[in-house]
Each structure stands twice: as C-alpha cells, then as structure tokens.
N, C-alpha and C positions, 0 to 999 in steps of 0.2 A: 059690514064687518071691517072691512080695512079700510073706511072713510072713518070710523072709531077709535083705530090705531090711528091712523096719523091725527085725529084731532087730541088723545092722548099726549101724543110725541109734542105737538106743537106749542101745547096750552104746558106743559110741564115745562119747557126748554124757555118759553115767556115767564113765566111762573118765577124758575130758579134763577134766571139772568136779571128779572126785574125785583126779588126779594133780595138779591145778594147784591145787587145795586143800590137799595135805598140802605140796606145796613150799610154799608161802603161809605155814602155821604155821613148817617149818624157817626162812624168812628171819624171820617174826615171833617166836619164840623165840630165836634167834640176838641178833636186833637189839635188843631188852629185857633177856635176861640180862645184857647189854654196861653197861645205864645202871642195872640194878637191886642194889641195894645188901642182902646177908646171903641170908637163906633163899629171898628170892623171887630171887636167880642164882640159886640150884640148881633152883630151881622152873622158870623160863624154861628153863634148860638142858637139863632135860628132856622139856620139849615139843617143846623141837629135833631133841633125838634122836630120841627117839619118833615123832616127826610124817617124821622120816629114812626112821625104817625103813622105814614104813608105807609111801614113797614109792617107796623102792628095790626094797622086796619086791613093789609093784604096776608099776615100771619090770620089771624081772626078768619079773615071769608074763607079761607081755601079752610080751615079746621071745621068752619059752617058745612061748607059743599062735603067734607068726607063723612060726615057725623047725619047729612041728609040725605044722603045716598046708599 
C-alpha cells in the first residue's frame, strides 16, 4: 500500500518535470529558430520538433495508461 503511494508520487513528479521539459525546449526551439539566421534555423527547428515529439508521444502514453487502468 505505501510502496503504491510513493511509486504514484515518484512516476508523476518524473512524469510533470519531464512533459513540462520537453514542451520548454518546443517553445525554446521555436522562439530561436524565428531570430537565428542560416544553418542554426534549421538547427533550432529541429529541436522543436523533436523536443514535439517527445512531448506528444509521452502526452499520448500517459492518456494510454489512464484510459487502461
């Protein structure tokens, strides 16, 4: 029962710190490729995406796990 609580605690505190990270780089990749001039846009621009996916695909699972539970 409270090995439940804390893996709750722990897997949510990962969870919100690593969703709200990878949105952090999409707006920070976004808002740099906008002012950065030749190869570093494409550089920026792809952290954006990237740092998207990442965000989406861990928006996606955790909607998976509560909709399978």
């Amino acid at each position: 029962m409270i090995g439940d609580i804390f893996e709750v605690v722990w897997v949510g505190l990962l969870a919100g710190v690593g969703i709200t990270t990878m949105y952090s780089f999409v707006v920070l990749g976004y808002s740099e490729s906008r002012r950065a001039e030749g190869a570093a846009t494409v550089a920026w621009a792809v952290v954006a995406l990237v740092a998207f996916a990442v965000f989406a695909a861990g928006v996606i699972y955790g909607v998976h796990i509560l909709l399978s539970k």
